[in-house]
N, CA and C atoms of all chains as a GROMACS GRO file, in nm:
protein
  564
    1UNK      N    1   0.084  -0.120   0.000
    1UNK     CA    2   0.000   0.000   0.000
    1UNK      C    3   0.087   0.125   0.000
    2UNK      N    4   0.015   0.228  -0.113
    2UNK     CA    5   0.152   0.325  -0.087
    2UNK      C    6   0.106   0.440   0.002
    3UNK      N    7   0.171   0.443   0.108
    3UNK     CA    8   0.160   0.536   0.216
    3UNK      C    9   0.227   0.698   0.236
    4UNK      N   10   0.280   0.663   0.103
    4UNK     CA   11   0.363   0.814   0.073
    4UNK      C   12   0.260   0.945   0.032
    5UNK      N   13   0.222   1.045   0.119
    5UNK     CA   14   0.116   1.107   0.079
    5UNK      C   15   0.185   1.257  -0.031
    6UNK      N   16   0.278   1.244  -0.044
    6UNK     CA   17   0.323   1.350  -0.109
    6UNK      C   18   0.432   1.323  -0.226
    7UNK      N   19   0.374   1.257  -0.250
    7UNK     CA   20   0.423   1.201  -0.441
    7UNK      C   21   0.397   1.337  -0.540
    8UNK      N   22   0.472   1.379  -0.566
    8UNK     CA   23   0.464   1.502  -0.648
    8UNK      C   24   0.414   1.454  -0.796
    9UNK      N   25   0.343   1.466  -0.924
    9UNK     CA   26   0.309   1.463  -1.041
    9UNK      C   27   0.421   1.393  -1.106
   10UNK      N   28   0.512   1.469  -1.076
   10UNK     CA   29   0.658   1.437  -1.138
   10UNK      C   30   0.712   1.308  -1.084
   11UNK      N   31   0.669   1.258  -0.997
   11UNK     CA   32   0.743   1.157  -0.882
   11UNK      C   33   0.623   1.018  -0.958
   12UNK      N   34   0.514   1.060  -0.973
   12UNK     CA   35   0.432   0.934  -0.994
   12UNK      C   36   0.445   0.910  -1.164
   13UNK      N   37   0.509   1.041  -1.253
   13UNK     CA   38   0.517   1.000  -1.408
   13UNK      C   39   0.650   0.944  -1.405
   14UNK      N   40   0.737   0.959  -1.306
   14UNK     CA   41   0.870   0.880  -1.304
   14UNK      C   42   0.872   0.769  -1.288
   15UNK      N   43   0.781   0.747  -1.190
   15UNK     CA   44   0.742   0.615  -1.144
   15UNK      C   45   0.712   0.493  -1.265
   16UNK      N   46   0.617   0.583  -1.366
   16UNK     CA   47   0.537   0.508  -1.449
   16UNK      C   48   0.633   0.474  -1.586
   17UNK      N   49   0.726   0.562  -1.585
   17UNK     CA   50   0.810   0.538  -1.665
   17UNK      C   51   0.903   0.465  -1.660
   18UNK      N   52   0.905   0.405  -1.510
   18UNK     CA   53   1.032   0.340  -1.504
   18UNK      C   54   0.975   0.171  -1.524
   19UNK      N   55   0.852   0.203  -1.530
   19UNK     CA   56   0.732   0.066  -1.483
   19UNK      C   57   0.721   0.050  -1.603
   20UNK      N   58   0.767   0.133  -1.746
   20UNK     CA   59   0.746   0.108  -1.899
   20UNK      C   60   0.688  -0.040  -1.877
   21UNK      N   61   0.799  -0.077  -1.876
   21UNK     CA   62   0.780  -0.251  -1.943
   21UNK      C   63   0.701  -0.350  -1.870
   22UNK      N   64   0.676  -0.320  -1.749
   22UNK     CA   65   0.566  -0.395  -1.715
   22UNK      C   66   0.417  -0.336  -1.751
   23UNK      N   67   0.426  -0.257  -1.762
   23UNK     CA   68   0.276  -0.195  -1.841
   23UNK      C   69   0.253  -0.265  -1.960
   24UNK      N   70   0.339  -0.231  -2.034
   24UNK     CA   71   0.371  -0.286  -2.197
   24UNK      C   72   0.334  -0.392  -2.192
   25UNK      N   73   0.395  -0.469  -2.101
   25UNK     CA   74   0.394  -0.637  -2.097
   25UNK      C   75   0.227  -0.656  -2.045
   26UNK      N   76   0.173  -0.581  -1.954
   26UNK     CA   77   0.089  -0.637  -1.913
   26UNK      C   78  -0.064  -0.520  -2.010
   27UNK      N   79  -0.007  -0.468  -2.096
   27UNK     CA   80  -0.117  -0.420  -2.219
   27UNK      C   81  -0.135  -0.421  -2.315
   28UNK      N   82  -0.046  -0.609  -2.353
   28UNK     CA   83  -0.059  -0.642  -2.456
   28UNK      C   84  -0.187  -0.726  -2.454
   29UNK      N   85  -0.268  -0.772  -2.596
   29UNK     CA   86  -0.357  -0.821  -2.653
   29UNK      C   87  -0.356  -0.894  -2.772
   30UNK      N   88  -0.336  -1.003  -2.797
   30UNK     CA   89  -0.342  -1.099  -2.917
   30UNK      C   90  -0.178  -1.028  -2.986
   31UNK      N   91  -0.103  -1.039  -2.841
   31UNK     CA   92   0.070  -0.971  -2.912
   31UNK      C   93   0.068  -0.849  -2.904
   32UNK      N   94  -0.033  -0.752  -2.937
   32UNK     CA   95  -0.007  -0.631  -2.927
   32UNK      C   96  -0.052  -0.525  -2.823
   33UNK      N   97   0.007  -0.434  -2.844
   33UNK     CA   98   0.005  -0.361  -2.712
   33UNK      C   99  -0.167  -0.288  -2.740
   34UNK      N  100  -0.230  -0.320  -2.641
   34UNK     CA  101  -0.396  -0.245  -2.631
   34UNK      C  102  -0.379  -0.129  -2.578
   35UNK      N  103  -0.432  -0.041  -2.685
   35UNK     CA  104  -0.402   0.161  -2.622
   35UNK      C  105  -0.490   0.230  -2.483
   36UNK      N  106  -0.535   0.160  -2.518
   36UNK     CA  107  -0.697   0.157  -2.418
   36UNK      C  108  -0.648   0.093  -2.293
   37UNK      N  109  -0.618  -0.015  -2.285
   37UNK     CA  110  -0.562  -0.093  -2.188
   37UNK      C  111  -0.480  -0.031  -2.108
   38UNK      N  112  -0.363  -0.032  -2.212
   38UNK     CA  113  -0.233   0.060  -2.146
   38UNK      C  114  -0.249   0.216  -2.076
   39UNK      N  115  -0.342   0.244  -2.105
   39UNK     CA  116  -0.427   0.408  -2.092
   39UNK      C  117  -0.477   0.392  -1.960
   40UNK      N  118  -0.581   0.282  -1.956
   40UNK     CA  119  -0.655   0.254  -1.812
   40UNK      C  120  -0.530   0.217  -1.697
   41UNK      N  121  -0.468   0.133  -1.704
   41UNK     CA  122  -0.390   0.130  -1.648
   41UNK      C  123  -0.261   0.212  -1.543
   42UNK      N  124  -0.251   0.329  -1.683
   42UNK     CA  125  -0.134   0.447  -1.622
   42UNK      C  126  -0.270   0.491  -1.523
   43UNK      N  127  -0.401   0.530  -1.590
   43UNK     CA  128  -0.474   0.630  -1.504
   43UNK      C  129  -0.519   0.532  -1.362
   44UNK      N  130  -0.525   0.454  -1.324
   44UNK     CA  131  -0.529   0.356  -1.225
   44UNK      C  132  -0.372   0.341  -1.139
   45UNK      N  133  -0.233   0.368  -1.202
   45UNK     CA  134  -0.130   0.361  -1.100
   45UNK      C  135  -0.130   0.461  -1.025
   46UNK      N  136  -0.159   0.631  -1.142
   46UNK     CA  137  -0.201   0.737  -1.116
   46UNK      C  138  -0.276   0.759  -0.942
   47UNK      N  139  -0.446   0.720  -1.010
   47UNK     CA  140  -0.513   0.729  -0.927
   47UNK      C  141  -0.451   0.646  -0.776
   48UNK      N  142  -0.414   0.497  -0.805
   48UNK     CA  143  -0.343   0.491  -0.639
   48UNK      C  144  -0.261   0.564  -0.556
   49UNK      N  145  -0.166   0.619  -0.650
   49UNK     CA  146  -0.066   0.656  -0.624
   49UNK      C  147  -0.114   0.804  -0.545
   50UNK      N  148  -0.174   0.829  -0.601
   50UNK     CA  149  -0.236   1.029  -0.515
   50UNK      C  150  -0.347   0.986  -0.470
   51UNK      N  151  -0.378   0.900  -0.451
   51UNK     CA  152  -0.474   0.880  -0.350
   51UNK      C  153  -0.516   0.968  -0.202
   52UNK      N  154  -0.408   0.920  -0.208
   52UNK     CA  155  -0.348   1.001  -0.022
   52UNK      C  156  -0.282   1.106   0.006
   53UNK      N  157  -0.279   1.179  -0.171
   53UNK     CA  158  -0.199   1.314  -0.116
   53UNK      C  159  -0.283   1.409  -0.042
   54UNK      N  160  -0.190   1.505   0.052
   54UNK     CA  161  -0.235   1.590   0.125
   54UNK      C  162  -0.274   1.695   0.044
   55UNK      N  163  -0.361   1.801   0.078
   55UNK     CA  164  -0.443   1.915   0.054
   55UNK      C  165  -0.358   2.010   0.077
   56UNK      N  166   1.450   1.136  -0.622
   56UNK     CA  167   1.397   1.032  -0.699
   56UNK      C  168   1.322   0.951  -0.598
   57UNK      N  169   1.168   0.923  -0.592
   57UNK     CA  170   1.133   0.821  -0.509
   57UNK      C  171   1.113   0.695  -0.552
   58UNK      N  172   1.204   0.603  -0.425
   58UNK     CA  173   1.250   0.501  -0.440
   58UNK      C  174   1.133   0.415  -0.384
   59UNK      N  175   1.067   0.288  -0.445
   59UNK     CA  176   0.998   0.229  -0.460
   59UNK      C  177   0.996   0.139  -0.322
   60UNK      N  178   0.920   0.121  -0.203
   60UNK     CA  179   0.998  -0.041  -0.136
   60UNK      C  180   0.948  -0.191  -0.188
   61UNK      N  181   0.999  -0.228  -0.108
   61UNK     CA  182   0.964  -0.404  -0.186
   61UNK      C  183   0.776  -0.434  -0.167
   62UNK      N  184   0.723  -0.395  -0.056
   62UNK     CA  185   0.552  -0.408  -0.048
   62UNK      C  186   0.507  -0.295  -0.172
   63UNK      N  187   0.569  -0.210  -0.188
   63UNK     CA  188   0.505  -0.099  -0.287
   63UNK      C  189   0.494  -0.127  -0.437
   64UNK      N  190   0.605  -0.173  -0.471
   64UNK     CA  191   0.636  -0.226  -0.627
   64UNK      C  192   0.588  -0.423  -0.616
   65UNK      N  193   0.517  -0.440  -0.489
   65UNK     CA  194   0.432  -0.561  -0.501
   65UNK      C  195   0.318  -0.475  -0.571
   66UNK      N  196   0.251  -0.417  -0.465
   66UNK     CA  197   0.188  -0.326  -0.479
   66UNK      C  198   0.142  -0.256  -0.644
   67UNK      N  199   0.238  -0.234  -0.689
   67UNK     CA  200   0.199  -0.153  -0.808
   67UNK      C  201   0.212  -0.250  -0.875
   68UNK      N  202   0.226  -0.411  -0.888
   68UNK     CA  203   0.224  -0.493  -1.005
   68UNK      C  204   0.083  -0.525  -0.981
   69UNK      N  205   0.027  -0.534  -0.835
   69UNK     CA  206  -0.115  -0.577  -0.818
   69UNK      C  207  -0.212  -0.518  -0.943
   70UNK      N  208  -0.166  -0.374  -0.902
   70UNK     CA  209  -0.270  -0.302  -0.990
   70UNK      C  210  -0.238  -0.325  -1.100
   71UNK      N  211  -0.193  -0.310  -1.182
   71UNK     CA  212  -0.118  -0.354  -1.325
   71UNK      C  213  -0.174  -0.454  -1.336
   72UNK      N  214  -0.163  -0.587  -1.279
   72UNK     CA  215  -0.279  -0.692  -1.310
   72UNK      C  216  -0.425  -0.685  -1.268
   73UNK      N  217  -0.481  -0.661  -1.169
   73UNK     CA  218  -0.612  -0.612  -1.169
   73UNK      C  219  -0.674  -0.576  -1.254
   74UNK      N  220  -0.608  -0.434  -1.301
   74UNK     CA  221  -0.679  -0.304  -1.412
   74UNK      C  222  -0.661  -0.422  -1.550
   75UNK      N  223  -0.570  -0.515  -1.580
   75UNK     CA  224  -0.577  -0.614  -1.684
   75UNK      C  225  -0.731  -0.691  -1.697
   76UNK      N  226  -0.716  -0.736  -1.548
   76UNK     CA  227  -0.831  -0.817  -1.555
   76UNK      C  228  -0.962  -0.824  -1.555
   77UNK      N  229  -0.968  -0.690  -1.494
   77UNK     CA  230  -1.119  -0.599  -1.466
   77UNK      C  231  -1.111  -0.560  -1.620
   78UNK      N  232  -1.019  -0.481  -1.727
   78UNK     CA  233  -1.051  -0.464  -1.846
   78UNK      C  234  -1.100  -0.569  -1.920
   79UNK      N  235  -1.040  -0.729  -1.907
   79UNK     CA  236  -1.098  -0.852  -1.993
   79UNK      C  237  -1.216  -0.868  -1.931
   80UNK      N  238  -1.252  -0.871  -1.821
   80UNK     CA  239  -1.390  -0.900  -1.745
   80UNK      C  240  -1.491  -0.806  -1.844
   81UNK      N  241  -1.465  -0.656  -1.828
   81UNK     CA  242  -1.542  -0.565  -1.888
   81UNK      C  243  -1.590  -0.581  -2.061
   82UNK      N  244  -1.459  -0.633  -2.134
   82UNK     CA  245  -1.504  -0.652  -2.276
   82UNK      C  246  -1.472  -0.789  -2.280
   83UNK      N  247  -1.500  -0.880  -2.210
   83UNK     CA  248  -1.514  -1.031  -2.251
   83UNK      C  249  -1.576  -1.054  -2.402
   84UNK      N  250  -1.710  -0.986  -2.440
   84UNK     CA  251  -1.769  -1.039  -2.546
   84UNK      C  252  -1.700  -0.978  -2.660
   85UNK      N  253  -1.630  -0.826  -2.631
   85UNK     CA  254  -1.561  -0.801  -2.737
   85UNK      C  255  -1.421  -0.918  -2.782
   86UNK      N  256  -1.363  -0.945  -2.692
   86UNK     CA  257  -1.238  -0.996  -2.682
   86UNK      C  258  -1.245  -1.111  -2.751
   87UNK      N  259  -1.354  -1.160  -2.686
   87UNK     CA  260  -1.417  -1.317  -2.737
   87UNK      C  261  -1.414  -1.367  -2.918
   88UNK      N  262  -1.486  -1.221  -2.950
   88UNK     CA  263  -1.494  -1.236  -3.111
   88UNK      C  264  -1.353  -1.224  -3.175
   89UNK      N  265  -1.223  -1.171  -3.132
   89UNK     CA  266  -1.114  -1.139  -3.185
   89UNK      C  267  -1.041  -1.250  -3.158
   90UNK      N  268  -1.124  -1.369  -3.102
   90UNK     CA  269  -1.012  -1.519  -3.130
   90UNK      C  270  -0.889  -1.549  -3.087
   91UNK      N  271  -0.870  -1.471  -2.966
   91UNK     CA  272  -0.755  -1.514  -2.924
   91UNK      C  273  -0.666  -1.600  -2.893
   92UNK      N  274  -0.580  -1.651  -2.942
   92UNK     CA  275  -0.499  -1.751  -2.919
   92UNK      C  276  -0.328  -1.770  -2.892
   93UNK      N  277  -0.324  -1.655  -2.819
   93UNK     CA  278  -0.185  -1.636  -2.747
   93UNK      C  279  -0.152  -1.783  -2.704
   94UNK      N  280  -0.068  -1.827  -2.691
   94UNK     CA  281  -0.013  -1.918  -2.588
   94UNK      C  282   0.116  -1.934  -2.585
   95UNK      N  283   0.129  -2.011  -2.458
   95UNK     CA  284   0.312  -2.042  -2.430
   95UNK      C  285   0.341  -2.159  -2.372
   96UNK      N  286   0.424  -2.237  -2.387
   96UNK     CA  287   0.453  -2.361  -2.350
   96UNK      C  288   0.529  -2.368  -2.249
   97UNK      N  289   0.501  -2.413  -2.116
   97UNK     CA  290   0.579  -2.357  -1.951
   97UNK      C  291   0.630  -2.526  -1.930
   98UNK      N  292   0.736  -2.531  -1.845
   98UNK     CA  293   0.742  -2.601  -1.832
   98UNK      C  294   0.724  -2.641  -1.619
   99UNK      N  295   0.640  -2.782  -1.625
   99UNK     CA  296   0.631  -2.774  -1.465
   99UNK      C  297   0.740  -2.821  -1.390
  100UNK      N  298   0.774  -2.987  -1.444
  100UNK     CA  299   0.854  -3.067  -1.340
  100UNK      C  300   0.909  -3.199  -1.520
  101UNK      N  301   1.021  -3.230  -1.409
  101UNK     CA  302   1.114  -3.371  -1.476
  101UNK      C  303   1.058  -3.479  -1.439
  102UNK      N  304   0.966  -3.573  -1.531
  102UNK     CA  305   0.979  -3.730  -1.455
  102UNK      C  306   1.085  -3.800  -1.552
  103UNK      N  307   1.166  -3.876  -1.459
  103UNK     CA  308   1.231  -3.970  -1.576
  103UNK      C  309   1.263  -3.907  -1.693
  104UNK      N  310   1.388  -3.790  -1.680
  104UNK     CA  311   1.383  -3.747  -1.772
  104UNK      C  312   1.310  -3.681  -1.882
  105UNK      N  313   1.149  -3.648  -1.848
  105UNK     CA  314   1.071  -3.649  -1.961
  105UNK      C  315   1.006  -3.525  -1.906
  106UNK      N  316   1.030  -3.411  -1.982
  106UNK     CA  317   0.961  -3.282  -1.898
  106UNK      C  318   0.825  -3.292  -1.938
  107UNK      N  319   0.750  -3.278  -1.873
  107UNK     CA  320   0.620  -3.206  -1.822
  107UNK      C  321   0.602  -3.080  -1.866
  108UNK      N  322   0.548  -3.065  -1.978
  108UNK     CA  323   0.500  -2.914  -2.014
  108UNK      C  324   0.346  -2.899  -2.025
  109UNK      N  325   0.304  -2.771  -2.000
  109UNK     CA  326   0.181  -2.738  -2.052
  109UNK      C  327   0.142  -2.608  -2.120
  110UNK      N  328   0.035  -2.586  -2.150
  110UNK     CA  329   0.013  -2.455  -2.239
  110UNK      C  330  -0.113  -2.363  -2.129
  111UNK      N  331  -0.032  -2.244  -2.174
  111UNK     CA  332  -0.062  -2.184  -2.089
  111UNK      C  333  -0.137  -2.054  -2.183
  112UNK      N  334  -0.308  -2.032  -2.180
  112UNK     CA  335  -0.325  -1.961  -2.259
  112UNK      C  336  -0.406  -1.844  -2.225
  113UNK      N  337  -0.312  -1.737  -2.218
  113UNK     CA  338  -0.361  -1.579  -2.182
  113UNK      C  339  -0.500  -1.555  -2.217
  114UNK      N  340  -0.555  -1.471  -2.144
  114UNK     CA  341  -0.664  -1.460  -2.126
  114UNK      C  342  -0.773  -1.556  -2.150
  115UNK      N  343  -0.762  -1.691  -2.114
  115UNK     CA  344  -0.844  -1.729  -2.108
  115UNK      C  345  -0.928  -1.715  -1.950
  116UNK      N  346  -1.074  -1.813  -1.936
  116UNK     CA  347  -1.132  -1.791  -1.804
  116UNK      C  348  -1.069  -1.950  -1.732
  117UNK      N  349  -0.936  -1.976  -1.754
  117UNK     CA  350  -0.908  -2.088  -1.640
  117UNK      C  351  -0.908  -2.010  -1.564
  118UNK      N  352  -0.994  -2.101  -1.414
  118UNK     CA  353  -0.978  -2.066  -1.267
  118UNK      C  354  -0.871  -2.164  -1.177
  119UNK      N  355  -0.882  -2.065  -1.090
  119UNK     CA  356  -0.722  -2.137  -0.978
  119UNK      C  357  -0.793  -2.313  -0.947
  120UNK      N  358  -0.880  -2.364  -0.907
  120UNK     CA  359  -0.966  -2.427  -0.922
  120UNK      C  360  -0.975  -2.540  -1.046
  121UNK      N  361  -0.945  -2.542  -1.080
  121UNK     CA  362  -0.989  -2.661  -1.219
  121UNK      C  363  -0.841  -2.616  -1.322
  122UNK      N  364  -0.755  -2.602  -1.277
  122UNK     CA  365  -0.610  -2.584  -1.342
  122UNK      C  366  -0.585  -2.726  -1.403
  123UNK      N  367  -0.597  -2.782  -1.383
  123UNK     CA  368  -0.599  -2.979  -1.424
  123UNK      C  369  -0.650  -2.917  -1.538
  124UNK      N  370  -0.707  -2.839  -1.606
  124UNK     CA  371  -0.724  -2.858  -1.747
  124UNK      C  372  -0.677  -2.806  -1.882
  125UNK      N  373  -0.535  -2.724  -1.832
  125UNK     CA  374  -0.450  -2.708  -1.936
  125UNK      C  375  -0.386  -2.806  -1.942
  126UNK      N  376  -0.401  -2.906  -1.856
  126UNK     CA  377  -0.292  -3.035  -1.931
  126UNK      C  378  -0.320  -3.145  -2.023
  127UNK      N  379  -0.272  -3.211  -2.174
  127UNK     CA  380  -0.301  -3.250  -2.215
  127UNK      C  381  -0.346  -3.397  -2.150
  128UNK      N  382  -0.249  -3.443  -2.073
  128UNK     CA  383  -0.157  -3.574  -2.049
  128UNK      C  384  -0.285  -3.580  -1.967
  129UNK      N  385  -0.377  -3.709  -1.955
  129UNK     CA  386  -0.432  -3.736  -1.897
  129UNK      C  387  -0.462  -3.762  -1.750
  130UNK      N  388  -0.314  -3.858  -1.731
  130UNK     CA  389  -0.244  -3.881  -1.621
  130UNK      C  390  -0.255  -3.810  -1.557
  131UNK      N  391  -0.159  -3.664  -1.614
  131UNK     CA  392  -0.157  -3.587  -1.502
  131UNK      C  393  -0.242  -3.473  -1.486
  132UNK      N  394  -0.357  -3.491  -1.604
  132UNK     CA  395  -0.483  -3.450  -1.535
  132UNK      C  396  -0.575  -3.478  -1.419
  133UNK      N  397  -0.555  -3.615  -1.434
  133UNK     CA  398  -0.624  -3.605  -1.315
  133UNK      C  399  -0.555  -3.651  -1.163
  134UNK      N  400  -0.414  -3.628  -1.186
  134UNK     CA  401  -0.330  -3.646  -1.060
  134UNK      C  402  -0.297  -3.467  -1.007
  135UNK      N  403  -0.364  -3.343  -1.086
  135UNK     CA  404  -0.325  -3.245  -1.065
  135UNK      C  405  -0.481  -3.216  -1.017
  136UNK      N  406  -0.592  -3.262  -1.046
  136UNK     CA  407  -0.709  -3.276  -1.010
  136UNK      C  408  -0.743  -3.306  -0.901
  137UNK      N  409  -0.643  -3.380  -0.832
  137UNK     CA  410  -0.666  -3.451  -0.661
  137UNK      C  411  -0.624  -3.398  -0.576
  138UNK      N  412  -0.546  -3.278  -0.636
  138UNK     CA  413  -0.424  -3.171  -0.539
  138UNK      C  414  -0.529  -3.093  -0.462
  139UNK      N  415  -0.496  -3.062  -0.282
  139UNK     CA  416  -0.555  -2.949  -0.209
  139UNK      C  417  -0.616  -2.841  -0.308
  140UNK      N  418  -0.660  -2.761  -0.233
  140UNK     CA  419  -0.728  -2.636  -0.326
  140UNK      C  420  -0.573  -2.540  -0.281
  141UNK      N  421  -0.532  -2.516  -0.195
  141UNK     CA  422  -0.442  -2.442  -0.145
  141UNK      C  423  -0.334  -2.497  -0.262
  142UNK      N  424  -0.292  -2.601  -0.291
  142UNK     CA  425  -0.144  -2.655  -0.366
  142UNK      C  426  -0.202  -2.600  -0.482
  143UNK      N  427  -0.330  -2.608  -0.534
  143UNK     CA  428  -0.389  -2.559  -0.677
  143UNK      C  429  -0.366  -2.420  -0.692
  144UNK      N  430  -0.379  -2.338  -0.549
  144UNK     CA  431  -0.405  -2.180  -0.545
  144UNK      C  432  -0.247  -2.171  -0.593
  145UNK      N  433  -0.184  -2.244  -0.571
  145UNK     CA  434  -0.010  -2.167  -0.505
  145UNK      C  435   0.070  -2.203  -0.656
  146UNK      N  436  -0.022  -2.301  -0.683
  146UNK     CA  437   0.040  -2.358  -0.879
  146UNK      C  438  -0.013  -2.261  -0.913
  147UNK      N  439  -0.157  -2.220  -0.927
  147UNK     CA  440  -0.207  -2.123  -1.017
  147UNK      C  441  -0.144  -2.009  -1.008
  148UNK      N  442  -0.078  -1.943  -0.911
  148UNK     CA  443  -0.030  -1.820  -0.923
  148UNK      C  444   0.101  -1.780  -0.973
  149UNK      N  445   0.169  -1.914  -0.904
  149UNK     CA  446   0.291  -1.956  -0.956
  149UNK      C  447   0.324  -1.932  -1.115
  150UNK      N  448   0.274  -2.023  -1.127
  150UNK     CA  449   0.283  -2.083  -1.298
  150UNK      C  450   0.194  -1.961  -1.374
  151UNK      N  451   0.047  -1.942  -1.352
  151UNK     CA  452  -0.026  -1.830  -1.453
  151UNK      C  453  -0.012  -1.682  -1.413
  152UNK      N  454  -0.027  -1.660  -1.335
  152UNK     CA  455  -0.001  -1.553  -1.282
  152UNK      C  456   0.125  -1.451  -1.241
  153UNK      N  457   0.257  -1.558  -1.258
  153UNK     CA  458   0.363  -1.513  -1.256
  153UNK      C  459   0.415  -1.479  -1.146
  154UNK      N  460   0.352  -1.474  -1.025
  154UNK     CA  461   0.357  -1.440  -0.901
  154UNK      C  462   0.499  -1.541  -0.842
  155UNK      N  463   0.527  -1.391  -0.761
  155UNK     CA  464   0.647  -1.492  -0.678
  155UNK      C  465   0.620  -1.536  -0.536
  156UNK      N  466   0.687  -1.638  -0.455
  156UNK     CA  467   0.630  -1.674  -0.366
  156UNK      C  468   0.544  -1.579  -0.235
  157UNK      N  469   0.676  -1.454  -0.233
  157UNK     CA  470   0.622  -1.399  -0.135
  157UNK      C  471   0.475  -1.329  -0.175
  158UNK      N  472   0.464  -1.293  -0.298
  158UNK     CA  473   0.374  -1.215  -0.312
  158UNK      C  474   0.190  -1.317  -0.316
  159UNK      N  475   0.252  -1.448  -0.335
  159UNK     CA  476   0.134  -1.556  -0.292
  159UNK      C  477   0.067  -1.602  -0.158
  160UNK      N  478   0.191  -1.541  -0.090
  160UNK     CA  479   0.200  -1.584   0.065
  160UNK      C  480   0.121  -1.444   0.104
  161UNK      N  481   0.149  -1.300   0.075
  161UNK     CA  482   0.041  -1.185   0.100
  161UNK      C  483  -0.105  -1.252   0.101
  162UNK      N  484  -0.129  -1.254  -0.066
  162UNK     CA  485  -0.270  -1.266  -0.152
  162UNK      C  486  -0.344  -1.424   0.030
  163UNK      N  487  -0.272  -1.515  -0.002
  163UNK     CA  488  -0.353  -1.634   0.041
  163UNK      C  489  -0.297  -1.625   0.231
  164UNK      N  490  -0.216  -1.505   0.283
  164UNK     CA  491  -0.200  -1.531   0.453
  164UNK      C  492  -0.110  -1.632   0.481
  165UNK      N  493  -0.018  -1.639   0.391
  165UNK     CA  494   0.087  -1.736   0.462
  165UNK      C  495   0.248  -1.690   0.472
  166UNK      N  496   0.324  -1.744   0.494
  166UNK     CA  497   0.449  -1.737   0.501
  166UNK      C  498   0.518  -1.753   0.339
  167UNK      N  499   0.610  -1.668   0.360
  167UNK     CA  500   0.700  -1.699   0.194
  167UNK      C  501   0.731  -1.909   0.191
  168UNK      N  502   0.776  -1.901   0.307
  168UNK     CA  503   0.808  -2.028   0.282
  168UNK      C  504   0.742  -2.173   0.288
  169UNK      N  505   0.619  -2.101   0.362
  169UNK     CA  506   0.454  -2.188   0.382
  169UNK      C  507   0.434  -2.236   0.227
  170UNK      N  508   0.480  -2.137   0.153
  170UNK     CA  509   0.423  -2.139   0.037
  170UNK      C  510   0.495  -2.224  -0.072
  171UNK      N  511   0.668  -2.199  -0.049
  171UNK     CA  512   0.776  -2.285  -0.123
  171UNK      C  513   0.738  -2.422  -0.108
  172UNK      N  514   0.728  -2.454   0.023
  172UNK     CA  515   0.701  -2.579   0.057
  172UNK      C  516   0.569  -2.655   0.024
  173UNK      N  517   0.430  -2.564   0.002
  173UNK     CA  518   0.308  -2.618  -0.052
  173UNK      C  519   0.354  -2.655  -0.191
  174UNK      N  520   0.429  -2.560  -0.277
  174UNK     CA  521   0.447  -2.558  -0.440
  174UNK      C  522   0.560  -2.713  -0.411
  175UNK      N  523   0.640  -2.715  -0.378
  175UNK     CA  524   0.769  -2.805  -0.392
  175UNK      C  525   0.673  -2.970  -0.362
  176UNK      N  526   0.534  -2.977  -0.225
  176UNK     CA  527   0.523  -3.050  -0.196
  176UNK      C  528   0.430  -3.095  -0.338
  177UNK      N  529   0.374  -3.045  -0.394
  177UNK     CA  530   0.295  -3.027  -0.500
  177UNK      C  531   0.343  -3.077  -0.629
  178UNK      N  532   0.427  -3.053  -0.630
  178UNK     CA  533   0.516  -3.108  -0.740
  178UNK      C  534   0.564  -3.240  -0.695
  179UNK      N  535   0.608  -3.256  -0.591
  179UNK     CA  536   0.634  -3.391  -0.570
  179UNK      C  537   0.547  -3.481  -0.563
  180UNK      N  538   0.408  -3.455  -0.496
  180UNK     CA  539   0.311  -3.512  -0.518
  180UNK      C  540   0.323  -3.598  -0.672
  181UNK      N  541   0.291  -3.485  -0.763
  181UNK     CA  542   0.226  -3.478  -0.872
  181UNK      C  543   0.376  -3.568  -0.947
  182UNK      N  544   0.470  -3.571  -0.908
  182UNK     CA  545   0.567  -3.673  -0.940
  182UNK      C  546   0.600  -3.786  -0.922
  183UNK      N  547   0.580  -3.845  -0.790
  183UNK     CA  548   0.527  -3.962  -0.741
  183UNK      C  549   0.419  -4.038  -0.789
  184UNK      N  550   0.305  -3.970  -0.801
  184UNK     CA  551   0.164  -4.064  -0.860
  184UNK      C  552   0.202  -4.085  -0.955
  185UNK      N  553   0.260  -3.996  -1.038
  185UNK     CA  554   0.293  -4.012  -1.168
  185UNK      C  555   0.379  -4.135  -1.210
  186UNK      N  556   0.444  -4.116  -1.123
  186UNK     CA  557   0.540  -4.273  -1.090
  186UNK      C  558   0.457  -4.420  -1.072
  187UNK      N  559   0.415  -4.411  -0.959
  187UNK     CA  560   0.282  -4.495  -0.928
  187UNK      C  561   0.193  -4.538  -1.021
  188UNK      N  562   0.136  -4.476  -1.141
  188UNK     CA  563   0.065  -4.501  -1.251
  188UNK      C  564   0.148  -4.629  -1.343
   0.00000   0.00000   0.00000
């Protein structure tokens, strides 16, 4: 659970970038990568990830 | 740079598979018509020299539960069929899911090594009868 409440924008697209390849890997579809998939996904690490930021 | 810990980057693979699976759940009927037929050939265990493989095919609806039925081999259909539900849970995650032990031992409440030892006993099982036949 991520308990870090102050993940800056920059801190969670770093994050996601460093996660490339498991995204990739896990938004592929019949071999290829699903845009949609891969889309829902960033906006779902996103959304956990600031979940808990402070106000 | 924030540095990831080991529960967190469990953590963020969860979701990464979830948001996978909740998306196939959501367009099952689309998915369905586009015929999918990914697969990969894994391998489980050695008898006598003779590996044990099975096919392992993405997105389909195998459950942790009735895993005995990616295997061709009869045999060890139904010697993988007689296994605990727990040895089934700990193959299924193992083997389809990609999961490593500790992160099986979170999901199902056990120990990393509760879990080595269910998979290892599991296999031996499933090597022995096999013998026995």
């Amino acid at each position: 659970m991520f308990n870090n409440f102050n993940l800056s924008d920059e801190d969670v697209l770093e994050i996601i970038q460093d996660y490339k390849n498991l995204i990739d890997k896990y938004s592929k579809v019949s071999g290829v990568i699903d845009k949609d998939l891969r889309q829902e996904i960033i906006l779902n690490i996103y959304k956990n990830l600031t979940r808990n930021r402070k106000k | 740079m924030y540095k990831l810990s080991k529960e967190e980057k469990s953590y963020l693979r969860k979701i990464v598979v979830n948001t996978r699976n909740t998306y196939f759940y959501k367009n099952q009927y689309l998915l369905l018509e586009e015929n999918i037929d990914e697969t990969e050939e894994k391998y489980l265990i050695s008898i006598d020299n003779v590996e044990i493989k099975f096919e392992v095919k993405y997105d389909s609806e195998i459950k942790p539960f009735e895993i005995e039925k990616v295997f061709k081999d009869e045999k060890i259909n139904k010697i993988v069929k007689a296994l605990t539900l727990r040895e089934k849970l700990v193959l299924f995650s193992y083997y389809f899911e990609n999961k490593t032990d500790k992160e099986i031992g979170i999901a199902l409440n056990l120990k990393e090594d509760a879990v080595r030892k269910t998979r290892k006993r599991a296999l031996e099982k499933i090597k022995n009868k096999y013998k026995e036949r």
